[in-house]
C-alpha positions in Angstrom: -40.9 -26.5 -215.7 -44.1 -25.8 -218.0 -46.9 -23.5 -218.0 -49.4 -23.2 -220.5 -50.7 -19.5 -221.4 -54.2 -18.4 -222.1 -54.4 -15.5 -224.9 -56.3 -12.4 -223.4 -55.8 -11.7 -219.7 -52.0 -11.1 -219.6 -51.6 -7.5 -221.1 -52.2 -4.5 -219.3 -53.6 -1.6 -220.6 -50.7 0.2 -222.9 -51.6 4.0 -222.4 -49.1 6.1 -224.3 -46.6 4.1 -224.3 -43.0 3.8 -226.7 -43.6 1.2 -229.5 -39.7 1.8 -229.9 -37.3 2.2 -227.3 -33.1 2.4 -229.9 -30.1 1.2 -228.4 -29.0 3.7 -225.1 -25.7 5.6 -225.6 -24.2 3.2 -222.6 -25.8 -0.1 -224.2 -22.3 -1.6 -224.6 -20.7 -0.4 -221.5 -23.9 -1.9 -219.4 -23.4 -5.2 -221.7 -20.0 -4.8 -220.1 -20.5 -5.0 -217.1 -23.5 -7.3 -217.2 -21.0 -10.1 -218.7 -18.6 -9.9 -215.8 -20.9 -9.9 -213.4 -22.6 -13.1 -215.1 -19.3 -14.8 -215.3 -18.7 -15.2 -212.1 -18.4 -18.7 -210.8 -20.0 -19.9 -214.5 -19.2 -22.8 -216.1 -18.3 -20.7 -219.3 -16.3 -17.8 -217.0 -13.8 -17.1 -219.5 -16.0 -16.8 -222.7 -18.1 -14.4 -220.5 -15.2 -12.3 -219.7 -14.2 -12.5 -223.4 -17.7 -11.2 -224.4 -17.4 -8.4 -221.4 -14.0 -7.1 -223.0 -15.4 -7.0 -226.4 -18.8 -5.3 -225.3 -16.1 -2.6 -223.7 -14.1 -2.6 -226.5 -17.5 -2.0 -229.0 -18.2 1.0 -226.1 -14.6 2.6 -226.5 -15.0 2.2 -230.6 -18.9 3.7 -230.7 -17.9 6.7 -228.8 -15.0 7.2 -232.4 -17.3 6.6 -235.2 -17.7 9.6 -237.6 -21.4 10.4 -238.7 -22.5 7.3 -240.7 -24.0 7.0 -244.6 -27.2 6.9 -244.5 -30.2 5.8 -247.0 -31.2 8.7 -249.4 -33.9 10.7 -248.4 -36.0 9.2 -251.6 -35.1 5.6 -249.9 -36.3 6.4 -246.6 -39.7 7.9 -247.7 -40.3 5.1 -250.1 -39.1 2.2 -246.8 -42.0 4.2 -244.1 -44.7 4.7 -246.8 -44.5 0.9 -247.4 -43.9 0.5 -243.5 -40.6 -1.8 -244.1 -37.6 -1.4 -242.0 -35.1 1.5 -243.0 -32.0 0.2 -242.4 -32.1 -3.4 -243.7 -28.9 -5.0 -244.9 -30.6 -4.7 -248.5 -30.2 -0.9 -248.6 -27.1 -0.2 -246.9 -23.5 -0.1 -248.3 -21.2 -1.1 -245.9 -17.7 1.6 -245.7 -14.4 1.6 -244.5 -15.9 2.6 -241.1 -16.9 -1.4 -240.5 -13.6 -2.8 -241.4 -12.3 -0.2 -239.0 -14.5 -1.3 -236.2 -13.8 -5.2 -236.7 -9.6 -4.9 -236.9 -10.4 -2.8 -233.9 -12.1 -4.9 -231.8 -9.7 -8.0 -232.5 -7.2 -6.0 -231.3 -8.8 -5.1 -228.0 -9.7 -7.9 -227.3 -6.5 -10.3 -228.1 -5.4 -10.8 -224.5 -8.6 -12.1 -223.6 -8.5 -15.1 -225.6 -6.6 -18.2 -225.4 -4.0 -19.0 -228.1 -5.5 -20.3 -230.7 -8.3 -17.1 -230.1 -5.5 -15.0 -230.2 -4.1 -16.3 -233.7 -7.4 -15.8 -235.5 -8.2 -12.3 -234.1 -4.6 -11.7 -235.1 -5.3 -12.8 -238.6 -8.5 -10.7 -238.7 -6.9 -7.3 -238.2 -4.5 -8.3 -240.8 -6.9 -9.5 -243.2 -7.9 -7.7 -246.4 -10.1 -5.4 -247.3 -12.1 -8.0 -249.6 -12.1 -11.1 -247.4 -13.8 -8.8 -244.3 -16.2 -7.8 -246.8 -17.2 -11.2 -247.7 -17.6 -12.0 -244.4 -19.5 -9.3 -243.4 -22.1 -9.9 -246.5 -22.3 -13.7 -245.4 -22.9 -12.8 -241.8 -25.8 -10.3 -243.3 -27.1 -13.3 -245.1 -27.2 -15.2 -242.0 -24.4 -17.8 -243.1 -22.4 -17.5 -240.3 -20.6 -21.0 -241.5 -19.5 -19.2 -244.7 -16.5 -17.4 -241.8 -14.1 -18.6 -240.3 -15.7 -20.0 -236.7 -13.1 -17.6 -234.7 -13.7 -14.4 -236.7 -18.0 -14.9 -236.1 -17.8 -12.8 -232.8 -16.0 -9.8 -234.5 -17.8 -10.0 -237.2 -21.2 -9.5 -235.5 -19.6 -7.2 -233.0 -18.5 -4.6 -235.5 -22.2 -5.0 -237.5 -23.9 -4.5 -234.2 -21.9 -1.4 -233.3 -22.3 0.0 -237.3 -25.9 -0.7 -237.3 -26.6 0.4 -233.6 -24.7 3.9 -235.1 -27.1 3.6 -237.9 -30.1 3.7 -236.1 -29.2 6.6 -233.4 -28.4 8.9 -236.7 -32.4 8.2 -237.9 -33.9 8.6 -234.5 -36.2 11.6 -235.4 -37.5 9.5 -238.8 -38.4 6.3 -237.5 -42.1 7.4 -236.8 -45.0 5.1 -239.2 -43.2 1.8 -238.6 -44.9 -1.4 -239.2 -46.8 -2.9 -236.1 -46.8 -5.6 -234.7 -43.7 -7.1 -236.2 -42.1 -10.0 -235.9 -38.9 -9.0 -237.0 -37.4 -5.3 -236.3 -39.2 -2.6 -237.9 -35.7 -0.4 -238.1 -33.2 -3.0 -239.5 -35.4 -6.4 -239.9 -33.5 -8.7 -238.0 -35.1 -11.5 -235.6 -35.2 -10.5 -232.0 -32.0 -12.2 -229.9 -34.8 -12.2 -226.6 -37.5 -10.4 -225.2 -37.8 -8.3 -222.0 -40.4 -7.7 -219.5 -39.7 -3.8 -218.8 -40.5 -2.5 -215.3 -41.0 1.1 -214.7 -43.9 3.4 -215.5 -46.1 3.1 -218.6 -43.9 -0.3 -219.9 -44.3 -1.8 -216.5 -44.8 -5.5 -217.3 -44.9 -5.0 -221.4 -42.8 -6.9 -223.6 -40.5 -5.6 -225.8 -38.3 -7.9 -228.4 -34.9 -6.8 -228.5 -32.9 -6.8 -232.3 -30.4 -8.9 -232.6 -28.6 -6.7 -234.7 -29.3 -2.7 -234.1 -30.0 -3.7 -230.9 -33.6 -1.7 -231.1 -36.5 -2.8 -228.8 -40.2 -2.6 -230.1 -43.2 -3.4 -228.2 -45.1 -6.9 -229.0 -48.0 -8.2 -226.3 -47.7 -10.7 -224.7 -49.4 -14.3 -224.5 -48.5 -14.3 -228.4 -45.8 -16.1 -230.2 -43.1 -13.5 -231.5 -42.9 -15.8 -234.2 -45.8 -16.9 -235.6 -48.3 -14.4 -233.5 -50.0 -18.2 -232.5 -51.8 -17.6 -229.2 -53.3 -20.7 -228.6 -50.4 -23.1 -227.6 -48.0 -21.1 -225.7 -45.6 -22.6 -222.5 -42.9 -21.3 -220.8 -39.5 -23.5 -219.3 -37.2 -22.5 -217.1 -34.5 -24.6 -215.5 -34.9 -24.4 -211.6 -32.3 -22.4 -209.8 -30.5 -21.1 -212.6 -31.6 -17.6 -213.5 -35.1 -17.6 -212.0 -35.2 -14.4 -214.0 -35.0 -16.2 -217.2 -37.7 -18.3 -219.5 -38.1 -19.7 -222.6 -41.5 -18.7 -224.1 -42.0 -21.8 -226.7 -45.0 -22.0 -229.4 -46.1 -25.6 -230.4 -47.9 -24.2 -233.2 -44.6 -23.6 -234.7 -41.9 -25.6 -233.1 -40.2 -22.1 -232.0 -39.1 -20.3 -228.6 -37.3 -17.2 -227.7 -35.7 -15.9 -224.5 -38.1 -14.2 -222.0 -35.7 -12.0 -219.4 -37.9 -10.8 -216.4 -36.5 -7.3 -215.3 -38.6 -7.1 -212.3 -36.4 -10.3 -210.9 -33.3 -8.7 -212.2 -33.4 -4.9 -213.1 -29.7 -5.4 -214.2 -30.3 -8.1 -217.2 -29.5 -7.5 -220.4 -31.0 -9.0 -223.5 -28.0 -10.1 -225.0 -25.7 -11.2 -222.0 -28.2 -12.9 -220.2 -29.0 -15.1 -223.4 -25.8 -16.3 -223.5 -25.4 -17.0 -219.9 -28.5 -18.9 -219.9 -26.9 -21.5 -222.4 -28.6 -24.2 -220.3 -32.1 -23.3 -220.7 -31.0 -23.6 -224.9 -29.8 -27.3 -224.6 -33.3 -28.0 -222.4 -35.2 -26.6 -225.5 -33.2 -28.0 -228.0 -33.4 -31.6 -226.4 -37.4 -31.2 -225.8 -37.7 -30.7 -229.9 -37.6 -26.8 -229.9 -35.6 -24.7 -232.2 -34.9 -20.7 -231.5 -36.7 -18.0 -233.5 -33.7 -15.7 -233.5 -29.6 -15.8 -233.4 -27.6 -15.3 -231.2 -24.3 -14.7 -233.0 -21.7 -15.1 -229.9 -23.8 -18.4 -229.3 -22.5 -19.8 -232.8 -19.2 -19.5 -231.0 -19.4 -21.4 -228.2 
């Protein structure tokens, strides 16, 4: 199902509203929850309830991490005078703290996975110090096929939980970011989706949701969150499977990204839902469309 969009008429006035909205402290336990209740009856049931214990288990670990290491203050005032993102993978050095996450959400999370699952999360936690660093810099370098297939998902579990960690420790410097943006003004990573919010000021607003520090920054609508085309915008949707769920696709670019419709489901979640909608990706991918951002736990399937 198509519908073409006309640039102009969609936005509603914007007031005072949050260009950025970080990750909430129960992001991971909502994700949680969100996956088993998606997983019910679906045709991928048991990777959903995989993905729900290791949201959980990224909940649990969050709640244990000790105050992170942060750009220099030089660094930081250098990154907002040239408006780039603060926390891309460029500045950071990774610690111990990231291992510690990743051996601890294998283990969490072994008796949710089938046998050979439970071999390579196995060999994970065991793994040395080196080859979870190489993995970690490949995953940052977006060549997920440099890791082992098995290890992607706690990989970009632990990353997501150290950068979301990273970003809740710079909340009160994050003013004089870049806008709009196509890619996260805190960490620069594509956006996994984008939500229609509902409640007060950001009723009805889009907001692209990081695929990586899991931070959501406003972007109008009835523009590609690509390639900011305007003119050649449609929407698909597969019928009776997640009505709350389109795929906004540019044909100026060949592109399309997730658009999740909280006013048809107040409980979606950017992530969870993308995955669940796996469907709607085949649809695109057969109709000559290619996504604008990753979703890591979809490398996976």
């Amino acid at each position: 199902m198509t519908g073409i969009l006309q640039p102009g008429h969609i936005e509603p006035p914007v007031g005072d509203l949050p260009r950025l909205r970080l990750a909430p402290e129960s992001l991971f336990a909502d994700r949680a929850a969100r996956f088993r209740q998606l997983a019910a009856g679906h045709s991928l049931e048991p990777f959903l309830h995989f993905l729900g214990a290791l949201a959980a288990a990224q909940h649990s670990a969050r709640a244990h991490l000790p105050a992170p290491s942060l750009p220099p203050s030089t660094t930081l005032e250098q990154v907002r005078a040239h408006h780039m993102p603060p926390l891309a993978p460029a500045g950071i050095t990774l610690d111990a703290h990231w291992r510690t996450l990743a051996r601890r959400l294998a283990a969490a999370t072994v008796d949710s996975l089938p046998a050979a699952g439970q071999s390579a999360a196995l060999a994970l936690a065991d793994a040395e110090d080196a080859a979870l660093d190489q993995a970690a810099q490949a995953f940052l370098a977006q060549r997920p096929q440099a890791l082992p297939a098995a290890w992607v998902p706690f990989v970009a579990a632990a990353l997501e939980v150290y950068w979301v960690h990273l970003a809740a420790s710079l909340a009160g410097e994050l003013d004089g970011l870049a806008e709009p943006a196509t890619l996260c003004p805190v960490c620069g990573a594509p956006p996994v989706s984008a939500m229609l919010q509902i409640g007060g000021v950001e009723q009805g607003l889009r907001y692209l949701h990081c695929s990586r520090c899991n931070s959501e920054w406003h972007f109008v609508r009835a523009q590609c969150s690509n390639c900011g085309d305007a003119r050649e915008l449609a929407y698909y949707s597969i019928e009776g499977r997640m009505p709350w769920v389109d795929a906004e696709a540019c044909g100026h670019c060949g592109s399309y990204l997730k658009l999740i419709r909280r006013e048809k489901d107040p409980q979606a979640d950017a992530l969870a839902d993308d995955v669940a909608s796996l469907a709607l990706d085949l649809l695109m991918d057969e109709k000559g469309f290619s996504r604008s951002g990753p979703n890591p736990y979809l490398i996976a399937t």
